[in-house]
C-alpha positions in Angstrom: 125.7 -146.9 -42.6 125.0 -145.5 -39.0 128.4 -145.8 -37.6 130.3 -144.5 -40.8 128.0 -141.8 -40.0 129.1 -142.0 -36.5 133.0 -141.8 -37.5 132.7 -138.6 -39.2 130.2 -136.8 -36.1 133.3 -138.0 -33.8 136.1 -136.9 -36.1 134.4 -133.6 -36.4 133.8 -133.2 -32.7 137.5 -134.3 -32.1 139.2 -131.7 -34.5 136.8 -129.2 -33.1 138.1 -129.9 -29.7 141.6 -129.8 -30.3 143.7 -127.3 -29.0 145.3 -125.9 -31.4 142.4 -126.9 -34.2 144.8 -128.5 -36.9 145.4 -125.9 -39.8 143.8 -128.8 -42.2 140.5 -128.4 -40.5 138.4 -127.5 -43.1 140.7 -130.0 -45.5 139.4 -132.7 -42.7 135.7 -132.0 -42.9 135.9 -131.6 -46.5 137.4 -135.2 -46.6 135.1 -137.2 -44.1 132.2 -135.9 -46.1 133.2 -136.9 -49.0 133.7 -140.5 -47.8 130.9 -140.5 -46.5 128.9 -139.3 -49.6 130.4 -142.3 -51.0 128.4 -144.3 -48.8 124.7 -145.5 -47.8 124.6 -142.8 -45.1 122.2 -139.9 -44.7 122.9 -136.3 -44.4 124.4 -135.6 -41.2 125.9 -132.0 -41.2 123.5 -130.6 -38.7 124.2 -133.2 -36.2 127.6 -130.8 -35.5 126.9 -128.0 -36.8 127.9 -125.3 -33.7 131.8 -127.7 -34.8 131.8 -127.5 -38.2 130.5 -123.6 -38.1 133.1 -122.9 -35.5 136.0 -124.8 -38.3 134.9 -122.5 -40.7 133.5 -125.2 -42.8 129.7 -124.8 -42.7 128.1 -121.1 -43.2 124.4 -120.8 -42.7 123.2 -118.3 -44.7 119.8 -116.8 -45.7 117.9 -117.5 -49.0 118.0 -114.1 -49.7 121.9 -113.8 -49.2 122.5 -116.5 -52.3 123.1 -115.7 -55.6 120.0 -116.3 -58.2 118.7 -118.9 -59.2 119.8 -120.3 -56.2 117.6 -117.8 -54.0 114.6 -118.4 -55.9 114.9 -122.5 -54.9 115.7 -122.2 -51.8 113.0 -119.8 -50.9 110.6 -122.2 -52.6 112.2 -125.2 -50.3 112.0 -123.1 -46.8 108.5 -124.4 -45.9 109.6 -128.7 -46.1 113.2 -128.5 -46.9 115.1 -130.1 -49.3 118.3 -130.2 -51.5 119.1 -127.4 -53.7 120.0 -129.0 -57.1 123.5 -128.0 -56.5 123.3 -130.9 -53.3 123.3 -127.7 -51.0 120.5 -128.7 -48.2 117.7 -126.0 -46.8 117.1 -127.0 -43.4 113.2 -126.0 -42.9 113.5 -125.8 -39.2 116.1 -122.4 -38.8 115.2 -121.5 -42.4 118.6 -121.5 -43.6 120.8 -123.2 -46.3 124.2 -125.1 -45.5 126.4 -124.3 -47.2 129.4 -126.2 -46.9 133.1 -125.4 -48.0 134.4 -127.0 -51.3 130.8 -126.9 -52.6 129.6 -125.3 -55.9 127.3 -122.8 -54.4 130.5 -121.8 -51.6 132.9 -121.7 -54.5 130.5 -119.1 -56.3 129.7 -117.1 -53.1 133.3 -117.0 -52.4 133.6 -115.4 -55.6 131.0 -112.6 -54.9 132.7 -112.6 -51.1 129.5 -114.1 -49.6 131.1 -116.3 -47.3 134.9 -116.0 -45.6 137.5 -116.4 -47.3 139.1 -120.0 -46.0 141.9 -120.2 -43.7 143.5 -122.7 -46.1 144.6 -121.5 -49.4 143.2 -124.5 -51.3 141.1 -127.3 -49.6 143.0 -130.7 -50.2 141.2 -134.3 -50.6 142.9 -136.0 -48.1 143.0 -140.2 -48.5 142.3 -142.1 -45.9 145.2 -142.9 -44.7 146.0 -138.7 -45.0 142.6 -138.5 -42.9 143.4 -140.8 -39.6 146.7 -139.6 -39.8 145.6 -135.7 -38.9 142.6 -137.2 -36.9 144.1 -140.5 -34.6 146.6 -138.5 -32.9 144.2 -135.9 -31.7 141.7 -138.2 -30.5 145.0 -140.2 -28.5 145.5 -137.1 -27.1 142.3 -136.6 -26.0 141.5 -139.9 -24.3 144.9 -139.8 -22.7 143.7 -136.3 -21.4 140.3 -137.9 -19.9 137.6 -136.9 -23.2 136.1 -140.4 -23.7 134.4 -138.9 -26.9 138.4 -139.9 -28.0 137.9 -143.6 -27.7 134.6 -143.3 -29.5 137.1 -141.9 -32.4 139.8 -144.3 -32.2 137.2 -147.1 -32.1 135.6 -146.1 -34.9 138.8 -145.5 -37.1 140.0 -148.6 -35.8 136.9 -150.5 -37.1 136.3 -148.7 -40.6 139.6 -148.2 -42.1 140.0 -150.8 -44.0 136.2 -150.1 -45.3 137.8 -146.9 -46.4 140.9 -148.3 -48.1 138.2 -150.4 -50.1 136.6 -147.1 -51.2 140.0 -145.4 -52.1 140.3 -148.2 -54.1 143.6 -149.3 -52.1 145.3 -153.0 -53.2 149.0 -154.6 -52.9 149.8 -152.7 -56.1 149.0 -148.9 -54.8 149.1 -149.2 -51.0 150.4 -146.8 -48.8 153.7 -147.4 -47.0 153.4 -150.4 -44.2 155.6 -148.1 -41.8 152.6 -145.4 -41.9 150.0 -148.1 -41.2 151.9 -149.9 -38.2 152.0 -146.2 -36.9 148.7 -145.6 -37.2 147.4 -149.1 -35.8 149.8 -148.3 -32.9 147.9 -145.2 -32.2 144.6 -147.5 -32.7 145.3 -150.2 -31.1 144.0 -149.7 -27.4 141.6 -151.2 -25.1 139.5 -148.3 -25.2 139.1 -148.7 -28.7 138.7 -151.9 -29.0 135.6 -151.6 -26.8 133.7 -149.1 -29.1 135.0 -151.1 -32.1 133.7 -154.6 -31.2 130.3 -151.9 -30.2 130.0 -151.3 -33.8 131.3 -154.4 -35.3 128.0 -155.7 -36.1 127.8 -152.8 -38.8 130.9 -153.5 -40.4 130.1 -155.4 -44.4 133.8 -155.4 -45.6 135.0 -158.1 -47.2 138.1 -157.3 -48.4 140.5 -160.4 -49.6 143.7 -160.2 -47.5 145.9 -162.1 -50.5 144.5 -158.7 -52.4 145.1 -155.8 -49.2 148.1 -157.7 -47.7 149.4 -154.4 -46.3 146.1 -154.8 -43.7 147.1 -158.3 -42.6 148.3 -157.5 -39.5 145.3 -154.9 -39.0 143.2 -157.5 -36.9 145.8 -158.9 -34.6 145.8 -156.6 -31.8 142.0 -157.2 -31.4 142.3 -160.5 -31.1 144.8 -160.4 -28.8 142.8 -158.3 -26.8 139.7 -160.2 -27.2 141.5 -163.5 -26.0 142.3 -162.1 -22.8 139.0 -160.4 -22.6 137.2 -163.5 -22.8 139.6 -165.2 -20.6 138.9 -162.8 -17.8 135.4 -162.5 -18.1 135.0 -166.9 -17.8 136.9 -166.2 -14.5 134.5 -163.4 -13.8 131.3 -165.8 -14.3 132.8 -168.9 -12.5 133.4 -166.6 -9.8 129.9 -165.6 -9.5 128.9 -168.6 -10.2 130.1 -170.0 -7.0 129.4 -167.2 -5.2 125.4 -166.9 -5.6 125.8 -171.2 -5.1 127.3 -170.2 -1.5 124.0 -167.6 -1.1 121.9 -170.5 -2.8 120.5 -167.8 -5.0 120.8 -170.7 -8.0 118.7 -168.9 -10.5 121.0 -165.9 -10.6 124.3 -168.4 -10.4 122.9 -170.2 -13.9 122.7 -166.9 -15.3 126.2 -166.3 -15.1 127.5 -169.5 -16.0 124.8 -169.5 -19.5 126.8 -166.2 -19.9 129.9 -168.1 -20.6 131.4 -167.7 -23.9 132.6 -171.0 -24.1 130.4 -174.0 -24.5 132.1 -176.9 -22.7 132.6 -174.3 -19.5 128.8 -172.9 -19.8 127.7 -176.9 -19.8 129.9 -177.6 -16.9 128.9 -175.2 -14.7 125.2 -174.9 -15.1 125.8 -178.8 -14.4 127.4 -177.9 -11.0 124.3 -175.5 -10.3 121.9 -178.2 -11.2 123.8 -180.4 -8.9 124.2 -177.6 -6.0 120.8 -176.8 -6.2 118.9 -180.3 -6.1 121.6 -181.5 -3.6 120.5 -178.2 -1.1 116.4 -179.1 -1.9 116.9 -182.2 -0.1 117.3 -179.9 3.4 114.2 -178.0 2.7 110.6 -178.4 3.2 108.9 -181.0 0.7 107.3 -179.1 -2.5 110.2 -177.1 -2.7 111.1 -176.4 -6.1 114.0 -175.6 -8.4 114.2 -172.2 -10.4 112.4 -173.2 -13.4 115.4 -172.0 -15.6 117.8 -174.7 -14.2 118.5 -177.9 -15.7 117.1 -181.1 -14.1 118.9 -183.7 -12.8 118.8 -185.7 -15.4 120.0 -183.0 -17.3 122.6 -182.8 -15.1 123.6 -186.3 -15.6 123.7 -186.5 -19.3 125.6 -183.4 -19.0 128.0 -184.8 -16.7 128.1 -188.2 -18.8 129.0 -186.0 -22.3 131.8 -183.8 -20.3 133.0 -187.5 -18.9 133.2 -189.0 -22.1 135.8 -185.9 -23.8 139.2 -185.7 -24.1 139.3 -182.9 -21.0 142.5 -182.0 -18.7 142.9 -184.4 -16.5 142.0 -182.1 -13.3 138.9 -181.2 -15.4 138.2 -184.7 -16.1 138.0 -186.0 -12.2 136.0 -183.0 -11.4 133.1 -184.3 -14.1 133.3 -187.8 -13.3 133.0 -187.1 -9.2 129.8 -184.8 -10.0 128.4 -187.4 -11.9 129.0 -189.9 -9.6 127.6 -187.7 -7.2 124.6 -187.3 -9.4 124.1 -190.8 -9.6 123.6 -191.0 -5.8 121.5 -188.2 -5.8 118.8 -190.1 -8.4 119.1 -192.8 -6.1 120.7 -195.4 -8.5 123.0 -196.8 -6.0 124.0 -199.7 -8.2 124.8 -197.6 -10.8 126.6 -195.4 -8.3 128.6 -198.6 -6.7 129.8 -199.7 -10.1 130.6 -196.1 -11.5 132.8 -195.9 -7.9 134.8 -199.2 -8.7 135.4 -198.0 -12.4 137.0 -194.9 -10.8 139.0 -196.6 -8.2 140.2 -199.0 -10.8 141.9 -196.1 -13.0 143.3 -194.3 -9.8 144.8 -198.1 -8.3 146.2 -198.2 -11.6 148.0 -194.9 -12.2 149.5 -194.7 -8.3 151.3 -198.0 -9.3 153.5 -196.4 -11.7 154.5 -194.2 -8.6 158.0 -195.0 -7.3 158.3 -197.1 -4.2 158.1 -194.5 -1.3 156.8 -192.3 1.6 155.1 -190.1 -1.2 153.3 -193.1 -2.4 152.9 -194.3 1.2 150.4 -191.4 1.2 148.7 -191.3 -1.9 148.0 -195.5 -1.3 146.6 -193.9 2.5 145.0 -191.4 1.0 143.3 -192.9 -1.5 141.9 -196.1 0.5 140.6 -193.7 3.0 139.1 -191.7 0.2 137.6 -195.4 -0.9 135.4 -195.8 2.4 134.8 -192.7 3.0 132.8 -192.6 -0.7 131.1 -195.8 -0.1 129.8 -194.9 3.6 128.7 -191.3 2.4 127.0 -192.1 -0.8 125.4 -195.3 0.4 122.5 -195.0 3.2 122.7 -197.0 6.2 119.9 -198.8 5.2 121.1 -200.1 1.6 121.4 -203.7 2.2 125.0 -204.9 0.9 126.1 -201.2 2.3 128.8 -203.6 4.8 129.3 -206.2 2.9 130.4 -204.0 -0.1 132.9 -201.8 2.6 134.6 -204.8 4.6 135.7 -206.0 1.5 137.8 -203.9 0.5 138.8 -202.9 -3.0 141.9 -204.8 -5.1 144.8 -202.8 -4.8 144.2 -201.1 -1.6 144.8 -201.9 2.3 142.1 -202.5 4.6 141.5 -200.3 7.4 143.6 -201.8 9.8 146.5 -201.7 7.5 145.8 -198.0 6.8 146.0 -197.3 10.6 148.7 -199.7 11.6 151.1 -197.9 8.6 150.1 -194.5 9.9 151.1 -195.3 13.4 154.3 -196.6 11.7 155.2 -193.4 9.7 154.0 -191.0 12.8 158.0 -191.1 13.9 159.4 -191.3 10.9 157.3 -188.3 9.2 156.6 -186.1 12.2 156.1 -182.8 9.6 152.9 -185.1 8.7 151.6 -185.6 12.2 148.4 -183.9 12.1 147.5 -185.3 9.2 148.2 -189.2 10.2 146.4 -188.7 12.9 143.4 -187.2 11.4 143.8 -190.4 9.2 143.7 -193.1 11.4 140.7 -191.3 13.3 139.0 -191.6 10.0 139.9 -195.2 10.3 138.6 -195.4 13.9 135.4 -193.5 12.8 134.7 -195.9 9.7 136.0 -199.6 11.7 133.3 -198.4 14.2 130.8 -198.5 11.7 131.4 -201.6 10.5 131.0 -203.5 14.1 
């Protein structure tokens, strides 16, 4: 496993780096290698070996400085390298054997006093949870003091502890104390980590029953936590670009963000809106134009439309898909199709503004909304559809005529004056749209 692998380079690096270097250092190394023995994972000593030299744990050392028969094979392995039979490796490139502390071979050399004697007076096994404890808070200490090589730690602890608590062999019966593991997944549990974790995540092949390693219950909860808002922020990040590269009518590059979205109702909705943005802004340009192939086609964009229509969405949510695909509809040209969809929709709003109680607030919506009513009809039919009149002068059930729109307006001008601009703009709009009709 690469990023087991991985933990034990970065925990290496990170008790190598501390200052001071923990007086378990050697007790550390000793320990991460013997997890990782435990696993499918290659040798990986060299990859820090300047570290694990420096800790005292690793002494390279001549053939001809071991002990028979130990010098005989490893002079025999210098040309290819290999492993001694003692699991002590002869690295072929520098000639030289590792040989590691708590090994066989170091045991008998530090018998003959062929390698230092140890800083420790006995090197300890440490568990796992022994291990992140003397490990976590160093690498804290280093990403709060600006060493990103400590979030690559954390991440990694964060991710692979509970594969090591399956390997110690760890269940409800013989777990460590839950006070030591809330401290250590306070440690773990920052965005930093997090990051590097979710990097590595695709590596992870634990599955550990939680009924079984109940004292790791809670172990997940801050990553989810953390993921939830991550995905949260990064939707707002894509619909933001989404509508920005509409605005430059760079559409191929705004369907990239919005098919980035994590979530599939938003992704739909908002490569609908490019489709629509797009085939709305090739109508202004030279004939032949043509759509980035990657964007949906209108009809696309309408069945889209019609399967975010049809679901139980937030209301707000809800308008918004049924406008585009009304909007849609007049952009296919189905103006029947687009007249009836209209009537459907001014049905439902007729219907909900009467439960409004009786007042200027519901003056305005009715206004509002009958304005809203002519205004559709004389923008999404052309002047040259033949009931285009007929179908505005008369009317809709439930809402005033024009006159009656701009006689109340007149009326409430005095009564409102706060809403003065806006009655007026109103009964221009009436003016605009009578004037039509003559």
């Amino acid at each position: 496993m690469h990023a087991i692998e991985s933990l034990v380079e970065y925990s290496v690096i990170t008790v190598a780096t501390a200052s001071p270097v923990p007086p378990l250092a050697q007790s550390i190394c000793y320990s991460l290698y013997h997890f990782q023995d435990q696993l499918d994972c290659g040798y990986t000593v060299l990859r820090v070996r300047d570290e694990l030299e420096q800790l005292g744990f690793l002494s390279l050392l001549q053939p001809e400085q071991l002990p028979e028969p130990e010098c005989g094979e490893a002079r025999r392995l210098v040309a290819e390298g290999g492993f001694l039979k003692g699991g002590t490796y002869v690295d072929r490139h520098s000639g030289k054997c590792c040989v590691t502390a708590g090994s066989a071979l170091w045991k008998k050399l530090l018998d003959m006093g062929g390698v230092p004697a140890s800083s420790e007076m006995e090197l300890h096994l440490l568990d796992p949870l022994e291990l992140a404890e003397q490990i976590v808070p160093l690498a804290s200490k280093a990403l709060a003091g600006g060493d990103k090589r400590g979030a690559d730690t954390l991440g990694h602890w964060y991710a692979f502890f509970p594969l090591l608590c399956v390997v110690e062999g760890w269940d409800d019966e013989n777990a460590p104390e839950p006070q030591r593991i809330q401290a250590l997944l306070r440690l773990l549990a920052v965005p930093e980590a997090f990051e590097v974790a979710e990097a590595c995540g695709e590596e992870m092949d634990v599955d550990y029953e939680e009924e079984e390693m109940s004292f790791l219950a809670a172990w997940e909860v801050p990553y989810k936590q953390w993921k939830e808002q991550q995905v949260s922020l990064y939707l707002e990040f894509c619909k933001r670009m989404v509508y920005e590269f509409i605005g430059k009518h760079d559409f191929a590059e705004a369907d990239h963000f919005a098919s980035r979205m994590k979530d599939e109702l938003s992704r739909l909705l908002h490569r609908c809106v490019v489709g629509y943005a797009c085939h709305q802004w090739l109508k202004t340009q030279e004939p032949g134009t043509l759509p980035p192939s990657c964007l949906l086609s209108l009809l696309e964009v309408k069945e889209g439309f019609e399967r975010l229509s049809g679901l139980p969405l937030p209301e707000q949510e809800l308008a918004t898909c049924r406008i585009y695909l009304l909007q849609t509809i007049v952009l296919l040209g189905d103006y029947p199709a687009a007249i009836e969809m209209q009537q459907a929709l001014f049905t439902e709003a007729v219907g909900k503004l009467e439960q409004y109680p009786e007042g200027e607030t519901k003056q305005m919506q009715q206004i509002s909304l009958a304005i809203s009513y002519y205004q559709m009809l004389n923008t999404n039919l052309p002047d040259d559809y033949p009931s285009k009149k007929e179908w505005m002068r008369k009317g809709f059930p439930g809402l005033m005529g024009l006159s009656d729109v701009k006689r109340i307006c007149g009326e409430l001008l005095p009564e409102m004056p706060q809403m003065a601009d806006t009655l007026q703009e109103y009964m221009e709009q009436c003016d605009t749209l009578t004037q039509y009709l003559k």
